[in-house]
C-alpha positions in Angstrom: 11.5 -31.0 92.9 13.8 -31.9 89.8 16.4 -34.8 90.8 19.2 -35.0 88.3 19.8 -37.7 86.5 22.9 -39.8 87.4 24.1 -42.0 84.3 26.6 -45.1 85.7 27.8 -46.0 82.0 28.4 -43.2 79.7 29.6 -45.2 77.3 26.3 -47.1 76.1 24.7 -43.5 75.5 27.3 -42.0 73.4 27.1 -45.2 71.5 23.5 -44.8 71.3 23.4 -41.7 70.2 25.8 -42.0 67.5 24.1 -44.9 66.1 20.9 -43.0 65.6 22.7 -39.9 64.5 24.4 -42.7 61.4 21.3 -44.1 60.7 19.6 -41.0 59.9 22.4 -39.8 57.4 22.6 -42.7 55.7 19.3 -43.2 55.1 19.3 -39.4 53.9 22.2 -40.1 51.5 20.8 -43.1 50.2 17.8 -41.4 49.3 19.3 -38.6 47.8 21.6 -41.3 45.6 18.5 -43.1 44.3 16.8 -40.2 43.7 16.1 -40.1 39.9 17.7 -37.3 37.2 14.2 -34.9 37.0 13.7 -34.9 40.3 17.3 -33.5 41.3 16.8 -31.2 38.5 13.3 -30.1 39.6 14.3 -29.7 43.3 17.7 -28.1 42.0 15.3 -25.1 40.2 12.9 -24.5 43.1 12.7 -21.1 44.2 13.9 -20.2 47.7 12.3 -17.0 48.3 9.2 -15.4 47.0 10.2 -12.7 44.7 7.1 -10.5 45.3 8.6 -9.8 49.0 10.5 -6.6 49.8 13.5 -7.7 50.9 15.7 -5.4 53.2 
């Protein structure tokens, strides 16, 4: 029913995969670079857990 899947060149996928893996961090550092002073600092102070929950 399934037939597996038989790559002849390893090589371009790695490549491949790296590239998009690069791409999406730089992009993601690059936005957190141009990202301007009150923003950090409003994102820096946002709560993480709702304090009206019981924690256990």
């Amino acid at each position: 029913m399934f037939k597996r899947i038989i790559f002849d060149n390893w090589g371009e996928t790695i490549f491949l995969s790296f590239g998009v893996t690069l791409t999406i961090f730089t992009v993601a550092t690059i936005f957190a670079l141009r990202m301007k002073k009150e923003k950090r600092d409003h994102l820096a102070h946002l709560p993480l857990a709702d304090d009206t929950t019981d924690a256990q």
